[in-house]
Every structure is written in structure tokens, then in C-alpha cells.
SEKOLSE-672337 format. One line per 4 residues: number of its first residue (from 1); for each residue y, x, z of C-alpha. Coordinates in Angstrom, 2 decimals, decimal comma, always signed. Each point is the difference from the previous one (the first is absolute). Layout:
NUM> Y/X/Z | ...
***
This chain:
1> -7,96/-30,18/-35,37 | -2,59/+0,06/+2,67 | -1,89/+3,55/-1,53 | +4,04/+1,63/+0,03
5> +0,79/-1,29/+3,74 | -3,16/+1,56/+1,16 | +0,93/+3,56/-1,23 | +3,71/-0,18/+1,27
9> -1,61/-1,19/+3,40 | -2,35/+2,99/+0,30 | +2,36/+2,57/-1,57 | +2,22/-1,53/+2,64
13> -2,93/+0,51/+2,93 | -0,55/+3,79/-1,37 | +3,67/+0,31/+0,24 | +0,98/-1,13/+2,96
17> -2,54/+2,59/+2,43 | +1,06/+3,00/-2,64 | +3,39/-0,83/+1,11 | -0,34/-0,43/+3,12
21> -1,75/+3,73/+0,00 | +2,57/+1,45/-1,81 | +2,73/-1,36/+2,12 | -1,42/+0,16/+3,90
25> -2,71/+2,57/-0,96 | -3,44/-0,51/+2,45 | -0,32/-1,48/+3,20 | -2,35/+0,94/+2,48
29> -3,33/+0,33/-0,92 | -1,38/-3,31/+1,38 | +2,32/-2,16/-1,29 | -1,29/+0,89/-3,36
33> -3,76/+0,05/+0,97 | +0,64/-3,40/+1,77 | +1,92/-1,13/-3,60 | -3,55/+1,24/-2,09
37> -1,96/-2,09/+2,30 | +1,65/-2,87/+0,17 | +0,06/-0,57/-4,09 | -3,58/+1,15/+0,14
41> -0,96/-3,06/+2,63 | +2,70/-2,11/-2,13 | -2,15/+0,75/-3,11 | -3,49/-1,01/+1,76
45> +1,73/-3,74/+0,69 | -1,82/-2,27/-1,85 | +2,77/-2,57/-1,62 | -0,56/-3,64/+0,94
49> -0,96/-2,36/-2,80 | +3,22/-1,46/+0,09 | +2,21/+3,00/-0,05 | -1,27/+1,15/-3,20
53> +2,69/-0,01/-2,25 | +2,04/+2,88/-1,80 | +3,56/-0,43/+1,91 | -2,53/+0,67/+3,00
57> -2,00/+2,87/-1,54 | +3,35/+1,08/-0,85 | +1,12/+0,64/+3,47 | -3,30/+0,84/+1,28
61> +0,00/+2,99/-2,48 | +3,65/+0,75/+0,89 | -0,99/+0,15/+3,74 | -2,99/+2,36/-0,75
65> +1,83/+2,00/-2,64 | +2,53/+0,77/+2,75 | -1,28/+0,75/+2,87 | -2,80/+2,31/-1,99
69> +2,77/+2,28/-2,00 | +2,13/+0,25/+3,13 | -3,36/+0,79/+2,15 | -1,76/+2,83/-2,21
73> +3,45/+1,23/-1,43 | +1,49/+0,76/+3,75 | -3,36/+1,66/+1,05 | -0,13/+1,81/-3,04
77> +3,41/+1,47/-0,04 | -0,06/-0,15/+3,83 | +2,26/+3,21/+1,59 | -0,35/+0,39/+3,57
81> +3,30/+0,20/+1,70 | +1,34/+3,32/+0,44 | +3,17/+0,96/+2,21 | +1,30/+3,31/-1,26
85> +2,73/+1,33/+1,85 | +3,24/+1,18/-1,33 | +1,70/+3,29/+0,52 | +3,43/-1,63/-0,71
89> +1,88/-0,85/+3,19 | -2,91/-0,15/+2,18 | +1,28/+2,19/+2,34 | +3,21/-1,93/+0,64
93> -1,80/-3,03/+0,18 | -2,22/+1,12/+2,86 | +2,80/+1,58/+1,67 | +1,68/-3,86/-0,36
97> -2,77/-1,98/+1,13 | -0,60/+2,62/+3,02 | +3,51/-0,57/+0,83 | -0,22/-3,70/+0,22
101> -2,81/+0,16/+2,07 | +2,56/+1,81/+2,48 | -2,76/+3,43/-0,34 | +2,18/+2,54/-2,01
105> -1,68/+2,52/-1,42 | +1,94/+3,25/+0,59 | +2,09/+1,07/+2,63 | +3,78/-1,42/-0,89
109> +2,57/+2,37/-1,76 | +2,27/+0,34/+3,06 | -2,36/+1,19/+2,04 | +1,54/+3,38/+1,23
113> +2,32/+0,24/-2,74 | +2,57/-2,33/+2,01 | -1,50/-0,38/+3,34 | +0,45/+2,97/+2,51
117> -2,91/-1,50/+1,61 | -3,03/+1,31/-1,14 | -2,99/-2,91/-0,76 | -2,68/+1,72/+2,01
121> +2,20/-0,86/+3,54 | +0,31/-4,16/+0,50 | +2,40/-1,22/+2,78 | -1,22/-2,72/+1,59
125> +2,42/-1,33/+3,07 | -0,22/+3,06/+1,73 | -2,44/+2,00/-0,52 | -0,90/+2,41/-2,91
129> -3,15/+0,08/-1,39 | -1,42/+2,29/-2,92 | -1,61/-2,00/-2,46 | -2,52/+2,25/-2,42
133> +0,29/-1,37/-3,53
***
């Protein structure tokens, strides 16, 4: 029973990582260098005398088998981050944001289409003052 719990325990610690690839893809970089190093200083532990016993090299390997997959397999299929803009809506979104940040971007619609005053000429109390746009 022992021999058949040790291979569902590391099919289990291959599968777990593999999964965890799949599903989140890779983190940054260091996470995964900082993941290789710490099974590699995990495996240079020597046991104590009294911890040596298969439920405990079980784990032990499960630990290292983790950490090592999810380490080399995130650096290995490691894709920097890129942000690739959209054409769709991009304009209107700008225009949106621009607008909530009380800066609009173009000069409004009724601008001289309803207005006999033309935009160039401000009144201000009373005087009149030609503003160059």
C-alpha cells in the first residue's frame, strides 16, 4: 500500500504546479526563481535522525517536488507582460475619461452653431476680452 500511496502523492505534487501553470499562467520572474531556490536549499537539509521515516520523506519530497515544477516550469514558459492596445472603442473611451477629468477634448458641438456669440470674444463683467484659441 505504501509503494501505491507514494506514486499518487508525487503524481499529485507534479500535478498540482502543472495546474496551477495552466490555470494562472507565470508570475513574475522572481517568484519563480525564489520558488527554485528555496526547494534547492530544502533539498540540502539534512533530515534529523528522528524524522526519518517515509510519511516524512513523503512530504519532504512533496514540498521539493512542488516548489521545483512550479519554479523551472514558470521561468521556462515565462511571457513578459505585454499591454497591446485595442483599436475598438479607444477613442470613445479617451474622450470619456477626458471628460471626467472636466478637460474635454474638442471644442463642444454648439459652439457657433447655436450661440450668436462667437468663442474667440469672452464677457467677463464688463469688459470684452479676445481670447486666442
Amino acid at each position: 500500500m505504501f509503494g501505491m500511496l507514494a506514486v499518487l502523492v508525487y503524481l499529485l505534487a507534479m500535478g498540482i504546479p502543472i495546474f496551477l501553470l495552466y490555470r494562472f499562467h507565470s508570475q513574475t520572474w522572481y517568484w519563480h526563481s525564489l520558488s527554485v531556490l528555496a526547494a534547492i536549499a530544502l533539498g540540502f537539509i539534512p533530515i534529523p535522525f528522528e524524522l526519518q521515516q517515509p510519511e516524512f520523506d513523503l512530504l519532504f519530497g512533496f514540498t521539493f517536488i512542488v516548489l521545483m515544477i512550479w519554479g523551472a516550469g514558470g521561468l521556462l514558459l515565462f511571457r513578459p507582460q505585454h499591454h497591446t492596445p485595442t483599436t475598438k472603442n479607444t477613442h470613445n473611451a479617451s474622450r470619456k475619461l477626458a471628460f471626467q477629468a472636466g478637460r474635454p477634448l474638442a471644442r463642444p458641438h454648439s459652439w457657433g452653431h447655436a450661440s450668436s456669440v462667437s468663442p474667440r470674444l469672452r464677457v467677463t463683467s464688463t469688459f470684452i476680452f479676445f481670447h486666442p484659441m
